[in-house]
N, C-alpha and C positions, 0 to 999 in steps of 0.2 A: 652590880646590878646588870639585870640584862637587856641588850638591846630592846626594840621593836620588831627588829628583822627577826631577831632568834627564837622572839615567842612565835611570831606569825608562822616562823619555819617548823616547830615545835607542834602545833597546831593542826596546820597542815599533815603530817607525819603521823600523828595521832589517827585523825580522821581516816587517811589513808589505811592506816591499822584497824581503823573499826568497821570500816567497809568491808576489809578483807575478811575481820573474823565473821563479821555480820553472813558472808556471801557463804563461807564452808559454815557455821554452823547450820543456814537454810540448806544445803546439799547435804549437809548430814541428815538433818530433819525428813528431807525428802525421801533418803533412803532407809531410815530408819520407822520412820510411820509417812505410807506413799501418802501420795497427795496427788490429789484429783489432775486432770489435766482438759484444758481447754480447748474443744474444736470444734472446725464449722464443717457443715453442712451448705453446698452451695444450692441455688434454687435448680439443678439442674441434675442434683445429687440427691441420693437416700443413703444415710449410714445405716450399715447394717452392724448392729453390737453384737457381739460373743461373748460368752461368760464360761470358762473350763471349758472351749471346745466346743460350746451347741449356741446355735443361734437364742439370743432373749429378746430382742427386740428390731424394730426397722426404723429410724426417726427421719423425718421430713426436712426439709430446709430450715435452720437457723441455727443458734450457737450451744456447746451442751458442755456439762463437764461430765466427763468419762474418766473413771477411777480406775486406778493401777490392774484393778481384777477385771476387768472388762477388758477388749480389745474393739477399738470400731474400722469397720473397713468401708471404705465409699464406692460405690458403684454409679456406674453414667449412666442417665436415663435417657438421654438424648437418642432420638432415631440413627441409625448407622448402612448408610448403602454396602452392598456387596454384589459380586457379580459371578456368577455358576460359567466359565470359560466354555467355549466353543467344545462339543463331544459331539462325535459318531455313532448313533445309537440305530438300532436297528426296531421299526414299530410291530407290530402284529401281524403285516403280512409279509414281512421281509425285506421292506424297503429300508435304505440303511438313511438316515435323517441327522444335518451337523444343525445342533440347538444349542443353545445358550440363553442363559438367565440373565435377570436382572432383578433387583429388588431391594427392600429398606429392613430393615429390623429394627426392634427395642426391647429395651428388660422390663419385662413385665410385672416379674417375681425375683426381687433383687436378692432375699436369701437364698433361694433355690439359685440362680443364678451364678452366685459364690460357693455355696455348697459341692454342686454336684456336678460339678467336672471343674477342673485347673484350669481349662480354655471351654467355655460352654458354647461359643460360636463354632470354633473349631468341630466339635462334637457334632453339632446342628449342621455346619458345613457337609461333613460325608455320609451323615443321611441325608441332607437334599442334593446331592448329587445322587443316590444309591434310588430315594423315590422319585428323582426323575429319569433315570433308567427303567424304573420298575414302569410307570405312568406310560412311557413313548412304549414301551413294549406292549400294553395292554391295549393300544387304539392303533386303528387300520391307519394309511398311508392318507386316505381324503381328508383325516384331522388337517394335516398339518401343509397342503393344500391349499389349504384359504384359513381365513380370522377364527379360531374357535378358541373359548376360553375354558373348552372341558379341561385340557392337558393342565392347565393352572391351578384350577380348582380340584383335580387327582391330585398334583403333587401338595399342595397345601394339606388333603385331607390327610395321605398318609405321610405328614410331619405332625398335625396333630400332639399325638402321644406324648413324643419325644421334645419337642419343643413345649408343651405345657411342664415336665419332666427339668428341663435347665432351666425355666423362668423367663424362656422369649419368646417373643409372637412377631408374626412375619406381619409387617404395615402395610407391604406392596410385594408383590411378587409379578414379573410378567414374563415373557417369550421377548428376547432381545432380537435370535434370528434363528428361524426354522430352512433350513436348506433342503431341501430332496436331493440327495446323490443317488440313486440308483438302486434297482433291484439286485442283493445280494443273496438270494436267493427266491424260485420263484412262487407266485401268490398261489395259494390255495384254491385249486379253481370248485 
């Protein structure tokens, strides 16, 4: 007859074994016919789902199951400051002017945003660099002079396009610091 010890060990060992197969036959299952998978959405997040390649849907904060043929990818809704570094630009009548930005962003369009470009800030980046050279060139030297919020409201206009395009909208935009360095060539009399 057998101990106590031997069955309990017996037992034990068993279980152990059932566990085991129980855990590879669910990994089999899983790869053999997929199985859904569970994730979240934080409140500060949109999952954006793929299906083959093309966006199906955007889902809002909470928990979802996303099946093996879908892919979801999440994107930050949360505002994000940036800052357009100090540049030498030269305005309308040839004053040369050192400016720099400031301002906030958000994803407005979180599948455009994923979509259409690999860094869509990056992108949005060296066009508002690109339209506020273009901006300080189009207005005389008294803009920048004294307070005026035209140069803000050009560079916002011509991002437009391009920022509707990647899925972001600028929250804040302002002039950090307009310098007058000097006539580099002279004004148009």
């Amino acid at each position: 007859m057998e101990s106590a010890a031997e069955v309990a060990v017996g037992i034990a060992i068993e279980l152990v074994m059932a566990v085991v197969a129980a855990g590879v036959l669910y990994t089999l299952w899983g790869r053999i016919f997929a199985t859904p998978k569970r994730q979240t959405v934080l409140p500060f997040q949109r999952g954006v789902v793929f299906m083959h390649g093309h966006v199906e849907k955007i889902l809002n904060p909470g928990r979802y199951w996303i099946t093996p043929k879908r892919t979801m990818l999440l994107c930050d809704m949360r505002p994000k400051p940036f800052q357009i570094p100090t540049a030498e630009l030269l305005t309308e009548d040839g004053m040369a002017v050192r400016i720099s930005l400031v301002g906030e962003y958000r994803v407005a369009n979180p599948a455009s945003f994923l979509v259409e470009s690999s860094d869509a800030f990056s992108a949005l980046y060296l066009d508002l660099r690109q339209a506020l050279r273009t901006a300080v060139g189009e207005f005389p030297s008294s803009v920048f002079l004294r307070e005026n919020p035209q140069l803000v409201a050009r560079v916002k206009e011509l991002l437009v396009p391009r920022s509707a395009q990647l899925g972001i909208e600028l929250t804040q935009l302002e002039v950090c610091e307009a310098v007058p360095c000097g006539w580099l060539r002279q004004p148009d009399q």
